[in-house]
N, CA, C and O atoms as a printed pandas DataFrame, in Angstrom:
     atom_number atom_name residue_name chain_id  residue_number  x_coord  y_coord  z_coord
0              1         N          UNK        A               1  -79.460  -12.428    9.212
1              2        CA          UNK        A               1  -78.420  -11.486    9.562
2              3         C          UNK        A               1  -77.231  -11.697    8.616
3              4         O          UNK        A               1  -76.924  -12.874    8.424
4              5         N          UNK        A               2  -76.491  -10.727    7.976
5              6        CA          UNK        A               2  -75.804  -10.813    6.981
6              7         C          UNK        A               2  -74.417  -11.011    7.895
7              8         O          UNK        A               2  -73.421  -11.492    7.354
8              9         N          UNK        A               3  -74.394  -10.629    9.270
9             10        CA          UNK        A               3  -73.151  -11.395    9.645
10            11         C          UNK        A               3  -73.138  -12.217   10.049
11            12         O          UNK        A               3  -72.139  -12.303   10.762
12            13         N          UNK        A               4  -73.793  -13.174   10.069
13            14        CA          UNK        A               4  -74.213  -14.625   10.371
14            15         C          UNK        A               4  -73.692  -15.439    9.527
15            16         O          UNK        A               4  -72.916  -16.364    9.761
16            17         N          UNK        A               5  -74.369  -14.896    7.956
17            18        CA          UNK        A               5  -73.974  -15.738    7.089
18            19         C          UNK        A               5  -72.779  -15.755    6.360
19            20         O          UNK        A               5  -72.338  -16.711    5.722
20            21         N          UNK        A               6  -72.103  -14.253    6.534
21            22        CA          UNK        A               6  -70.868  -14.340    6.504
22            23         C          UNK        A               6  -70.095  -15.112    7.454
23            24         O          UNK        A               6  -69.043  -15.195    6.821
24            25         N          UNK        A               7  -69.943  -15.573    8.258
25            26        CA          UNK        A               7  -69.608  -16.266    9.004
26            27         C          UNK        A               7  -69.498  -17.680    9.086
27            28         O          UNK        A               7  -68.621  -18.461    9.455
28            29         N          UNK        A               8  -70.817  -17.792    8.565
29            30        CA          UNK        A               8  -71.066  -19.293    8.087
30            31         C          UNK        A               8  -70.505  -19.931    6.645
31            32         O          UNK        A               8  -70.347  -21.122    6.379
32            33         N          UNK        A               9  -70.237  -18.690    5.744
33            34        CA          UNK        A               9  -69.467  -18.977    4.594
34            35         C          UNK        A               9  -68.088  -19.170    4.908
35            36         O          UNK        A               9  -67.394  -20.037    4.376
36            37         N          UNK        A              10  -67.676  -18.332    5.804
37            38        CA          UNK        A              10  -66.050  -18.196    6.385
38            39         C          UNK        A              10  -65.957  -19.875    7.092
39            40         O          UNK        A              10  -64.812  -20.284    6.902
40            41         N          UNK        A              11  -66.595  -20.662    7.644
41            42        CA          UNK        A              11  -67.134  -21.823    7.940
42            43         C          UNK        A              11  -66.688  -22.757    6.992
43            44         O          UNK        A              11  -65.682  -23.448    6.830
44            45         N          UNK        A              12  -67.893  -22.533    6.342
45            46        CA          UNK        A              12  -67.631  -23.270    5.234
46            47         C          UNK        A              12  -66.137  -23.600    4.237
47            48         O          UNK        A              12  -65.678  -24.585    3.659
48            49         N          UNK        A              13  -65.715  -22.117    4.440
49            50        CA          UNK        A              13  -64.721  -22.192    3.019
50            51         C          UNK        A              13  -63.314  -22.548    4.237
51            52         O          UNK        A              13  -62.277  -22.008    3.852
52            53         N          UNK        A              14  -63.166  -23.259    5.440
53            54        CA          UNK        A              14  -62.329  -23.530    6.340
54            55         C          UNK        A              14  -61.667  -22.366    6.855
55            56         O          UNK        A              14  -60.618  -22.698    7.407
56            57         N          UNK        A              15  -61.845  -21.312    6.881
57            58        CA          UNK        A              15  -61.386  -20.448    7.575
58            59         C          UNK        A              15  -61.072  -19.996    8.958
59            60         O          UNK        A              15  -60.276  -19.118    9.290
60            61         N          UNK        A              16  -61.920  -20.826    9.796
61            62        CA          UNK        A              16  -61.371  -21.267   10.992
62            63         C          UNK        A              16  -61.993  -22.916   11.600
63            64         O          UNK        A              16  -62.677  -23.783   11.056
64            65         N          UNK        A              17  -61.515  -22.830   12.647
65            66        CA          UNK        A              17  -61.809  -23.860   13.146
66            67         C          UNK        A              17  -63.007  -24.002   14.620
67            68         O          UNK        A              17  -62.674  -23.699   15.766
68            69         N          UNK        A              18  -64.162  -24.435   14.297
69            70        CA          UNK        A              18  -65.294  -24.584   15.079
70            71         C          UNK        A              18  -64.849  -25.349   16.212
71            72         O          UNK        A              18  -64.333  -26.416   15.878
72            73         N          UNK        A              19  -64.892  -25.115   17.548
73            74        CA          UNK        A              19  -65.168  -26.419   18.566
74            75         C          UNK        A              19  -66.443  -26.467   19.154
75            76         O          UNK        A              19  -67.178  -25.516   19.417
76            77         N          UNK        A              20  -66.653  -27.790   19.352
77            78        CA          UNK        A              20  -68.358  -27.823   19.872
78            79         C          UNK        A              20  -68.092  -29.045   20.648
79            80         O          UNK        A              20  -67.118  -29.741   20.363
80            81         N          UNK        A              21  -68.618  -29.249   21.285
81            82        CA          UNK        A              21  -69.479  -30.436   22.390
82            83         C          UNK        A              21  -70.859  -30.676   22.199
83            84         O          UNK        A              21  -71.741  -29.949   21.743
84            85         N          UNK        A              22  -70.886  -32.119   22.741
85            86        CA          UNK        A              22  -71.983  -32.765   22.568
86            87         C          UNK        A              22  -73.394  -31.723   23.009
87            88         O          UNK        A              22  -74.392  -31.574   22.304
88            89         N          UNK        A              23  -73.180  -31.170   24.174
89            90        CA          UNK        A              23  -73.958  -30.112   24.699
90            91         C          UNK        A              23  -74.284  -29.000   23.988
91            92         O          UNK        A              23  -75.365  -28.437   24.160
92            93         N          UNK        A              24  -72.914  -28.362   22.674
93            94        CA          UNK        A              24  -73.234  -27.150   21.919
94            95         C          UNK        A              24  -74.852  -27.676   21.219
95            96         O          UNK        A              24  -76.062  -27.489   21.350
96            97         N          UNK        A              25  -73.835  -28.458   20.403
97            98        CA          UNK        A              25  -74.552  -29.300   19.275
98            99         C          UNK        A              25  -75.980  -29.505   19.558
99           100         O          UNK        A              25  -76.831  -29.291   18.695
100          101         N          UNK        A              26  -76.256  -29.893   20.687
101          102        CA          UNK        A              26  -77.501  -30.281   21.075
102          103         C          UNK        A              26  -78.475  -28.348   21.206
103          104         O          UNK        A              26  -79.607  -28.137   20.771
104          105         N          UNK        A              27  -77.824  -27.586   21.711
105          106        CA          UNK        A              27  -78.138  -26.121   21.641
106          107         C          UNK        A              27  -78.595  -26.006   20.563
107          108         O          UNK        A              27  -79.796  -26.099   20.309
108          109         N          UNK        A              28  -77.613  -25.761   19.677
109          110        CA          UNK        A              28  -78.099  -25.640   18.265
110          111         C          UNK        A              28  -79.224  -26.009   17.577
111          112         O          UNK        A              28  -79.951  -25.222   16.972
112          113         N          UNK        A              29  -79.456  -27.785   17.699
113          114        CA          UNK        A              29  -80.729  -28.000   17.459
114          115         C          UNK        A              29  -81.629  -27.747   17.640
115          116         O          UNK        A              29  -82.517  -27.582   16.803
116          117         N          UNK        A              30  -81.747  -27.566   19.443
117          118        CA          UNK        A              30  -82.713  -26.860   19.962
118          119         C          UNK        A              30  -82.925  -25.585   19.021
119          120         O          UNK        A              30  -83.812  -25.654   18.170
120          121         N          UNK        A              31  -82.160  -24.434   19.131
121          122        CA          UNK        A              31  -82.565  -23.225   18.608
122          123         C          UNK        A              31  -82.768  -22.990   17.633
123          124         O          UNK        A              31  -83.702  -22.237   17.356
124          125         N          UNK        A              32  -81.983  -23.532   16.710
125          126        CA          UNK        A              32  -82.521  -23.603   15.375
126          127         C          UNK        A              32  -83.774  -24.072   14.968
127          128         O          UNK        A              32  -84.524  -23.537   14.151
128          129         N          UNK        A              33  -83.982  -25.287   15.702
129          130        CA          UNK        A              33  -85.242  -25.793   15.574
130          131         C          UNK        A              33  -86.613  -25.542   15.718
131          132         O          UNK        A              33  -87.666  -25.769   15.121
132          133         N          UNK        A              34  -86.129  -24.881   16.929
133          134        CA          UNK        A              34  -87.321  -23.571   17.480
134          135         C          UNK        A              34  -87.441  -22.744   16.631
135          136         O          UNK        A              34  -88.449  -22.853   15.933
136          137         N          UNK        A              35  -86.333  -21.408   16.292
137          138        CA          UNK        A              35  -86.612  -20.562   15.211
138          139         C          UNK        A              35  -86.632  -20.789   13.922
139          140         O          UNK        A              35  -87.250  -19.959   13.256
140          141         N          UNK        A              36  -85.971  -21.967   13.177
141          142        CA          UNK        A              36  -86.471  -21.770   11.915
142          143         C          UNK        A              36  -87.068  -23.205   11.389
143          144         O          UNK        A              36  -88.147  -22.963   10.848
144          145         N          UNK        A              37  -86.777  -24.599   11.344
145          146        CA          UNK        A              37  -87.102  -25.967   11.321
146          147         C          UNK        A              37  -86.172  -26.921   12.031
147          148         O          UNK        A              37  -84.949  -26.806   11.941
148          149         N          UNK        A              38  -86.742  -27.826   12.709
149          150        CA          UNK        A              38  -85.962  -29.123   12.771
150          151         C          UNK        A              38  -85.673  -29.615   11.798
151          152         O          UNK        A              38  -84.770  -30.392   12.109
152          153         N          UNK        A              39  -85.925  -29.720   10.307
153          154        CA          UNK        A              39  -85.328  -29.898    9.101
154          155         C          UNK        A              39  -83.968  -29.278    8.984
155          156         O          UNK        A              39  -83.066  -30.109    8.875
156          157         N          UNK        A              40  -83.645  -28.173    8.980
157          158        CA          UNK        A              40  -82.727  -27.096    8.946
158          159         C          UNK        A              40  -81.823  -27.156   10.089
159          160         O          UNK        A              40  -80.608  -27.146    9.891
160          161         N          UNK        A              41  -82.330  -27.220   11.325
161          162        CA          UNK        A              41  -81.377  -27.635   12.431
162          163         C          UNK        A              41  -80.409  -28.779   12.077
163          164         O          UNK        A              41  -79.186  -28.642   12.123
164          165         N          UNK        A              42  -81.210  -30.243   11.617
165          166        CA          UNK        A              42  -80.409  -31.332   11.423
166          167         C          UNK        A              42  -80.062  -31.417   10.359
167          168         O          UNK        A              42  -79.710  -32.539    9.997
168          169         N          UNK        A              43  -79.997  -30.224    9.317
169          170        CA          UNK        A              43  -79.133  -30.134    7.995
170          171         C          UNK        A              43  -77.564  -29.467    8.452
171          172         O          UNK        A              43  -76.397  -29.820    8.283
172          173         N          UNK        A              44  -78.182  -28.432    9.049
173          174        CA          UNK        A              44  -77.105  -27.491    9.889
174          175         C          UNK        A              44  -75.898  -28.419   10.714
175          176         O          UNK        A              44  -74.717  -28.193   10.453
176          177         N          UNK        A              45  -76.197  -29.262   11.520
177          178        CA          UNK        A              45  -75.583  -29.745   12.669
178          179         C          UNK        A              45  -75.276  -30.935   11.904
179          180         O          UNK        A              45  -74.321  -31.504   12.432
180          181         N          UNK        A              46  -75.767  -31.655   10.692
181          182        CA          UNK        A              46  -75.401  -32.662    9.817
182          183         C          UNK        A              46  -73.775  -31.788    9.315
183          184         O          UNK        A              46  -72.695  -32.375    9.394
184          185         N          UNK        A              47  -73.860  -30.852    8.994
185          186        CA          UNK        A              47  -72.935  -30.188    7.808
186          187         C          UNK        A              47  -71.780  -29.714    9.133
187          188         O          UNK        A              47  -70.604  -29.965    8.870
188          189         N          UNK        A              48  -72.074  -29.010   10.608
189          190        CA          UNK        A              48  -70.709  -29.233   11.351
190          191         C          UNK        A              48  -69.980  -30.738   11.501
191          192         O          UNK        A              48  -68.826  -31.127   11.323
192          193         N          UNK        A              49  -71.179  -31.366   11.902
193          194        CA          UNK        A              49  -70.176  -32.624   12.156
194          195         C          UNK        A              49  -69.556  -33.061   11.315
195          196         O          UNK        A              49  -68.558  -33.645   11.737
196          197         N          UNK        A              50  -69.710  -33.064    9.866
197          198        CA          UNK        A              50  -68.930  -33.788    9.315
198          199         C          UNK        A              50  -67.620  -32.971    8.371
199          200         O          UNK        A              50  -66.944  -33.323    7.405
200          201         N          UNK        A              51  -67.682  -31.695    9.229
201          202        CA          UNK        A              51  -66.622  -30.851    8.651
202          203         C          UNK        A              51  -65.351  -31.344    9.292
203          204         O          UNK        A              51  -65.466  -31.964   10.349
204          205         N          UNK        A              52  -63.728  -31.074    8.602
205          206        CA          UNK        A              52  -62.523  -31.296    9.061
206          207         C          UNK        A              52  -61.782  -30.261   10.051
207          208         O          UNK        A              52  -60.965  -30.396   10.962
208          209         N          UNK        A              53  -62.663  -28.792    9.255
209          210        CA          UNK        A              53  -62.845  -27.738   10.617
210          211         C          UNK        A              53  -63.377  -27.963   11.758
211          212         O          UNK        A              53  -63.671  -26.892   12.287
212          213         N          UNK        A              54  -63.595  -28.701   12.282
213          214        CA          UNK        A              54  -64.367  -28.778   13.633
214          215         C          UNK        A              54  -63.457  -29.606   14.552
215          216         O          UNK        A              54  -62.793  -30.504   14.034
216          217         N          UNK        A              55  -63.378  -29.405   15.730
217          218        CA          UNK        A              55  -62.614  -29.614   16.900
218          219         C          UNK        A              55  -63.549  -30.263   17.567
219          220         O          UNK        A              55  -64.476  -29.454   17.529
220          221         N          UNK        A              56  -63.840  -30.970   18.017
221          222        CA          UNK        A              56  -64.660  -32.216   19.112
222          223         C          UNK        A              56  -64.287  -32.494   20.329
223          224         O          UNK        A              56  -63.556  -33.465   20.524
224          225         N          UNK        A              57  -64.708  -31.720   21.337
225          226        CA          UNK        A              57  -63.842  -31.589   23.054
226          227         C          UNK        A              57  -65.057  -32.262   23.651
227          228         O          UNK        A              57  -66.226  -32.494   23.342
228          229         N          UNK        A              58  -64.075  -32.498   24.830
229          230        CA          UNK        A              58  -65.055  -33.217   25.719
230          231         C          UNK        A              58  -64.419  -32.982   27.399
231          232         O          UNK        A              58  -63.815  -33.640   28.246
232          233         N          UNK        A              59  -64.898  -31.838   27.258
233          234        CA          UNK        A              59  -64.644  -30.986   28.866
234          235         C          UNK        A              59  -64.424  -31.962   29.379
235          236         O          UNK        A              59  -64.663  -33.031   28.816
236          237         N          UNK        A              60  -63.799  -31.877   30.841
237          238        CA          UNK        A              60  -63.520  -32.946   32.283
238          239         C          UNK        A              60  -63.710  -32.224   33.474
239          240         O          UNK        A              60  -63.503  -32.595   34.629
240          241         N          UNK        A              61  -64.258  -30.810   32.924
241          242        CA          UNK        A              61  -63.879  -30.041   33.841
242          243         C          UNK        A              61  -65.310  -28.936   33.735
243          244         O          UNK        A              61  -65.704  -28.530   32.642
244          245         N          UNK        A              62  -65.911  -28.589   34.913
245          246        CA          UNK        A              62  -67.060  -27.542   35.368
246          247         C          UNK        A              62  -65.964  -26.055   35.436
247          248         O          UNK        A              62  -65.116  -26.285   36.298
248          249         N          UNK        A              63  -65.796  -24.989   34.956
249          250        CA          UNK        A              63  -65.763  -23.834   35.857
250          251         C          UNK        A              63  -66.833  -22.972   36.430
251          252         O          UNK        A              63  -66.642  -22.269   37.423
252          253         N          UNK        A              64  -67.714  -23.023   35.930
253          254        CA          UNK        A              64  -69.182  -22.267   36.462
254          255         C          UNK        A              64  -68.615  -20.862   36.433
255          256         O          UNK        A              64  -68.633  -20.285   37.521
256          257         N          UNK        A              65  -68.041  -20.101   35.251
257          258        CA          UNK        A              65  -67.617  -19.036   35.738
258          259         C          UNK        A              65  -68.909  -17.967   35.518
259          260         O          UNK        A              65  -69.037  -16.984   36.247
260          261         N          UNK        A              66  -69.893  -18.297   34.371
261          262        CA          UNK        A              66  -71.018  -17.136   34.291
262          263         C          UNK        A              66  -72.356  -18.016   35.372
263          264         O          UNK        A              66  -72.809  -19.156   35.474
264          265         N          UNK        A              67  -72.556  -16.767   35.968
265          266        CA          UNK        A              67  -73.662  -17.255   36.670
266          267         C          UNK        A              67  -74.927  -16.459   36.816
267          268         O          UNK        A              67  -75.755  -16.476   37.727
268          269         N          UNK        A              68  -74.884  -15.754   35.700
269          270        CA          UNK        A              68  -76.484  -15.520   35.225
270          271         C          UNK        A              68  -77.107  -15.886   34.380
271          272         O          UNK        A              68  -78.284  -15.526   34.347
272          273         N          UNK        A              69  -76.672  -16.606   33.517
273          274        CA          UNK        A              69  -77.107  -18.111   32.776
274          275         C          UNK        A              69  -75.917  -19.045   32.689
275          276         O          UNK        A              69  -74.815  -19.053   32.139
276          277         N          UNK        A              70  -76.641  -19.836   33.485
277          278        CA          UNK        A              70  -75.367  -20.947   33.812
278          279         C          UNK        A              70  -75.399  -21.936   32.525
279          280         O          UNK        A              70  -74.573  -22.763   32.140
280          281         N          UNK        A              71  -76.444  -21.611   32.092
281          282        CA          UNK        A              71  -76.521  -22.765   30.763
282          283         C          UNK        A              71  -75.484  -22.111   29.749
283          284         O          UNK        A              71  -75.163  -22.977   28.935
284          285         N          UNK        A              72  -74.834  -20.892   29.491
285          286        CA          UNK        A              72  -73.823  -20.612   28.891
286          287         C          UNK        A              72  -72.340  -21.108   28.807
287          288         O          UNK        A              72  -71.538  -21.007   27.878
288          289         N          UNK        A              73  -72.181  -21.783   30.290
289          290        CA          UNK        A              73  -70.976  -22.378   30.958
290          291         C          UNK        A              73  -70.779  -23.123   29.939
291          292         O          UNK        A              73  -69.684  -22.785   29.488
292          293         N          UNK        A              74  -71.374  -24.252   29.086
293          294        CA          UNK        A              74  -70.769  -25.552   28.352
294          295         C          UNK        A              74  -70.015  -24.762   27.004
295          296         O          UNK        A              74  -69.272  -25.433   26.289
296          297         N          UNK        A              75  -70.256  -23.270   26.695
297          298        CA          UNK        A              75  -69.243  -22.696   25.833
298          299         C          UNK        A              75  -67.836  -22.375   26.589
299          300         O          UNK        A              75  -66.810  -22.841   26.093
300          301         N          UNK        A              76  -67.773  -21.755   27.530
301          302        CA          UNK        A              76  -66.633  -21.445   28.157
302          303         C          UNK        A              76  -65.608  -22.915   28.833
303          304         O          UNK        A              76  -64.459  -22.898   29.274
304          305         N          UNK        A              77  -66.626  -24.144   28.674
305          306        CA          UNK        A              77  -65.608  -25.064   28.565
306          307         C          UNK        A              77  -65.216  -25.401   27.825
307          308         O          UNK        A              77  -64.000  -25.591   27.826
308          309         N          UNK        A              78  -65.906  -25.660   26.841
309          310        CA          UNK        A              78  -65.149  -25.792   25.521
310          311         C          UNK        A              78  -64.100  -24.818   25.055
311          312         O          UNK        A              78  -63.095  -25.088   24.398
312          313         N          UNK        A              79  -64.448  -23.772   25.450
313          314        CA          UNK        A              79  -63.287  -22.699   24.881
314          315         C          UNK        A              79  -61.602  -23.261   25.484
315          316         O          UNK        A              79  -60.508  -23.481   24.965
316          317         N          UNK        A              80  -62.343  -23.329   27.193
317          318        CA          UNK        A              80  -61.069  -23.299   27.893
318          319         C          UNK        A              80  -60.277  -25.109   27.195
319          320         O          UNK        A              80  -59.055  -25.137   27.045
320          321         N          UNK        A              81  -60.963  -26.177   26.916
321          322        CA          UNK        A              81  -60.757  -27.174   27.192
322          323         C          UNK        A              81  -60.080  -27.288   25.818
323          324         O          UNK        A              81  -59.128  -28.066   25.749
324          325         N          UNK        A              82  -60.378  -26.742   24.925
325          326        CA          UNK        A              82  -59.869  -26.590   23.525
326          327         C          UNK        A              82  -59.143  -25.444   23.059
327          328         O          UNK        A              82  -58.985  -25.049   21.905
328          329         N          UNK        A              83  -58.624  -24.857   24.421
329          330        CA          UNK        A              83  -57.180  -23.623   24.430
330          331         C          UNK        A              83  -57.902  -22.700   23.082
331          332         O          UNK        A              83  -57.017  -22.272   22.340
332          333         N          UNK        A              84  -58.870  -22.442   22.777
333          334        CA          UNK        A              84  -59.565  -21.372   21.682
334          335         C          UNK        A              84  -59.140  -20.070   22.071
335          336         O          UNK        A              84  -59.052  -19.665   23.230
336          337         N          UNK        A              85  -58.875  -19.422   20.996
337          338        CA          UNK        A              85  -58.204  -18.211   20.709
338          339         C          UNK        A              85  -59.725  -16.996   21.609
339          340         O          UNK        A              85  -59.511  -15.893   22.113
340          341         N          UNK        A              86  -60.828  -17.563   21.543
341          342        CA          UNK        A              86  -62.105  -16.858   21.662
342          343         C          UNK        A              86  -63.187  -17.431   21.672
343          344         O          UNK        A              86  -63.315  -18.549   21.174
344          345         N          UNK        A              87  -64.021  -16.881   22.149
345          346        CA          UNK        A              87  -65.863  -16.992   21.925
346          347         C          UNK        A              87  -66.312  -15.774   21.044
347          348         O          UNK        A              87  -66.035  -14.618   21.361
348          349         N          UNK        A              88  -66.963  -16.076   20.012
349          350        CA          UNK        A              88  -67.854  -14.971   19.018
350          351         C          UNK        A              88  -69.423  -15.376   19.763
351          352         O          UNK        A              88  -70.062  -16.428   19.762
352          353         N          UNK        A              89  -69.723  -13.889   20.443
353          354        CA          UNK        A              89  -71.209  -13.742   21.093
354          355         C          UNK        A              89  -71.784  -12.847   20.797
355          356         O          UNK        A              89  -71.010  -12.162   20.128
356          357         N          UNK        A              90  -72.452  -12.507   20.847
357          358        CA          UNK        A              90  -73.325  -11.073   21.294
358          359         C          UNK        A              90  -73.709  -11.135   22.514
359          360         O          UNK        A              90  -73.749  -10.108   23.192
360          361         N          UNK        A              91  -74.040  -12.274   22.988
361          362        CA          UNK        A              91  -74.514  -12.321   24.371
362          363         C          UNK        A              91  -73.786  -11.558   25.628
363          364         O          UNK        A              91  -72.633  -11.749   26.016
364          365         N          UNK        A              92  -74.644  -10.747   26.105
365          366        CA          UNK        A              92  -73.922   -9.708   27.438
366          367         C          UNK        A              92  -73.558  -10.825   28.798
367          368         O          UNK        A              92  -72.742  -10.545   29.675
368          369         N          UNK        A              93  -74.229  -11.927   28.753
369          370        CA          UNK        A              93  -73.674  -12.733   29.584
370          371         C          UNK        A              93  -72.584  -13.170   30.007
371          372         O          UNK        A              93  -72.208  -13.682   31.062
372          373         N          UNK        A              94  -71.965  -12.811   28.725
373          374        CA          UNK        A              94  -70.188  -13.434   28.793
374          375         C          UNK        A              94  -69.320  -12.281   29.407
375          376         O          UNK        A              94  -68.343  -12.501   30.123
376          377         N          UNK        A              95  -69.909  -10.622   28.950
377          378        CA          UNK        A              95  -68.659   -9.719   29.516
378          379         C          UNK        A              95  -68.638  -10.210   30.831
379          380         O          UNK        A              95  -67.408  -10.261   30.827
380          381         N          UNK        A              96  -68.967  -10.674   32.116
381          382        CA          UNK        A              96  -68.052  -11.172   33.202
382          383         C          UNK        A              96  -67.046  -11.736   32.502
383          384         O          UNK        A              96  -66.120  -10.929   32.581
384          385         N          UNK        A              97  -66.734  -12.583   31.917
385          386        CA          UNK        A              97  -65.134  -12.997   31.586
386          387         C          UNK        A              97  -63.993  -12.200   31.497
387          388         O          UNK        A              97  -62.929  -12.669   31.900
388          389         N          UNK        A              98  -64.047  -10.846   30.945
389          390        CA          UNK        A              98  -63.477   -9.281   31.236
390          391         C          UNK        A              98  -63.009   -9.411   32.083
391          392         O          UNK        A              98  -61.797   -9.194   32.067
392          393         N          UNK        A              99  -63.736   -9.904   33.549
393          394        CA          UNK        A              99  -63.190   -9.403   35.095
394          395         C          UNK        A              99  -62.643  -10.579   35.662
395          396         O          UNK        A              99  -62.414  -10.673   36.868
396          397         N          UNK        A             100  -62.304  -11.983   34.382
397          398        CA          UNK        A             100  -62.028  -13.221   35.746
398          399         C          UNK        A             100  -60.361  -13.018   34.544
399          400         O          UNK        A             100  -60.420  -12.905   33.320
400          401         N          UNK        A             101  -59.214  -13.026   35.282
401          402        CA          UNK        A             101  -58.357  -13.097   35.108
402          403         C          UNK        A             101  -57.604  -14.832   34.770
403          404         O          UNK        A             101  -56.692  -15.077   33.980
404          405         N          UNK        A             102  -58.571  -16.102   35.921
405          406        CA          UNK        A             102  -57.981  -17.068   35.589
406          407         C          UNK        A             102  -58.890  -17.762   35.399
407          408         O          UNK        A             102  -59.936  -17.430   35.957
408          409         N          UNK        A             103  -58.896  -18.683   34.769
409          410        CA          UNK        A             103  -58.988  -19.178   33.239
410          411         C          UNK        A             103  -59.305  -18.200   32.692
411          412         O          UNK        A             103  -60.379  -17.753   33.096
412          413         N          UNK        A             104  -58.585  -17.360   31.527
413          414        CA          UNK        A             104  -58.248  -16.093   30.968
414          415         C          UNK        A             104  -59.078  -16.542   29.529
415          416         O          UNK        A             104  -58.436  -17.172   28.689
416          417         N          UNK        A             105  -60.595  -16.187   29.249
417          418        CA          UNK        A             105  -61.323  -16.823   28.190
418          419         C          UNK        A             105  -61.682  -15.415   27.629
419          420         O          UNK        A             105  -62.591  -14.728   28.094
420          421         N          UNK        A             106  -60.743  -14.982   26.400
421          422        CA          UNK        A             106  -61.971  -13.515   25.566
422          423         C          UNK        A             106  -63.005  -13.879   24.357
423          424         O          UNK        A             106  -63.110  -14.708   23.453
424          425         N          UNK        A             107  -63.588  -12.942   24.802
425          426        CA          UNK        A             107  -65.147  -12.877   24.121
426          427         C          UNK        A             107  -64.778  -12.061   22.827
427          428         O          UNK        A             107  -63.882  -11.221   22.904
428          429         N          UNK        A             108  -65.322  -12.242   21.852
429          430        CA          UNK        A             108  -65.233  -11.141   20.894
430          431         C          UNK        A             108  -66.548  -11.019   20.095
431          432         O          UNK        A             108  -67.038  -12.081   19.712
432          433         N          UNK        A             109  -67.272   -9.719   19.752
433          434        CA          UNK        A             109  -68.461   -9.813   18.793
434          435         C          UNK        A             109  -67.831  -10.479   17.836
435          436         O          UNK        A             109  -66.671  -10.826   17.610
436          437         N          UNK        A             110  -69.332  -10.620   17.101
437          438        CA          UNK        A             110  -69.397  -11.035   15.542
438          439         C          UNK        A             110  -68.937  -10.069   14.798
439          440         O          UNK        A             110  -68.280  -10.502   13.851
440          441         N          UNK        A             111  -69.039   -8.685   14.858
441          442        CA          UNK        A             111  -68.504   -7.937   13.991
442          443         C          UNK        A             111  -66.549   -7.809   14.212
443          444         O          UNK        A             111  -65.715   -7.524   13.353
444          445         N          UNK        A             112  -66.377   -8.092   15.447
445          446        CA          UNK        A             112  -64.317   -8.191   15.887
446          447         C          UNK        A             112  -64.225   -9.384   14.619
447          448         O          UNK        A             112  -63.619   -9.315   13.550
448          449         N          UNK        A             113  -65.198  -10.658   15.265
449          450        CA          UNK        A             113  -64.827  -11.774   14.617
450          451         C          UNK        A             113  -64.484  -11.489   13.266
451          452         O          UNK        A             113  -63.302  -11.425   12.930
452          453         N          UNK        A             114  -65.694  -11.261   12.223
453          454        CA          UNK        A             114  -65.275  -10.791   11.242
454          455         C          UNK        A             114  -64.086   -9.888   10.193
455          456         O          UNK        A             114  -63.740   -9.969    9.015
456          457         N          UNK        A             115  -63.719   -9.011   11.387
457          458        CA          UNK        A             115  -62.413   -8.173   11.167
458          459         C          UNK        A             115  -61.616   -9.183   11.077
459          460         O          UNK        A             115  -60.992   -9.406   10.040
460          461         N          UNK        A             116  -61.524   -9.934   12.146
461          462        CA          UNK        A             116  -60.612  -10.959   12.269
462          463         C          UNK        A             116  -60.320  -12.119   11.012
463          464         O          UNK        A             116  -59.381  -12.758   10.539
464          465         N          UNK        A             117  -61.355  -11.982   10.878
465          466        CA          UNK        A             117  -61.357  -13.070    8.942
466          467         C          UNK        A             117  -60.495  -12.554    8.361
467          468         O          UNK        A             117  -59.547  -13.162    7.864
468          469         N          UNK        A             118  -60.645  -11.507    8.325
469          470        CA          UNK        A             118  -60.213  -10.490    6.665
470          471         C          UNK        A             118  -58.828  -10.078    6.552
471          472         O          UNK        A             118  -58.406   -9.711    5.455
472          473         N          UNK        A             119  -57.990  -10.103    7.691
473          474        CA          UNK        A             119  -57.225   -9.884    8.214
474          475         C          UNK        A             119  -55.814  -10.474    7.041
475          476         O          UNK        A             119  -54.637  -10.352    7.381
């Protein structure tokens, strides 16, 4: 996907700042690993961690606010726990956040995100 990798260049060249948890991180591998190699996963997740862009939280706190995949929750703590401007998804799981007013967490596509680079 060409906005992926734009994204991942915007990454790269420090343009914003990533937060992840031990829990993202571990996602990642998983999925990556699944869809393209565990080689590539632990090149991938080698190259966040040791970026200066990256933010390293460590929730204290459950909100359980999506609950049609609850396995989505460990992003929305991180968001909240690391005061993040946003979540970049596609995932329809997140528009509930739209309707919860407190802890006030916005979602934005990949294509907002991107606007948002260029800016």
């Amino acid at each position: 996907n060409a906005h992926a990798i734009t994204v991942w260049q915007a990454f790269l060249d420090d343009e914003y700042t990533m937060c992840v948890t031990n829990e993202i991180i571990e996602e990642y591998v998983e999925v990556i690993g699944r869809n393209v190699s565990q080689r590539a996963a632990e090149a991938v997740v080698y190259i966040i961690m040791s970026r200066k862009n990256v933010l390293h939280i460590d929730p204290h706190f459950r909100f359980r606010l999506i609950t049609t995949d609850p396995d989505d929750n460990k992003f929305v703590d991180c968001s909240i726990a690391a005061n993040a401007k946003y979540i970049v998804s596609q995932d329809h799981h997140f528009d509930i956040l739209r309707d919860i007013p407190f802890p006030k967490v916005d979602v934005v596509s990949i294509e907002q995100f991107l606007t948002e680079l260029t800016r």
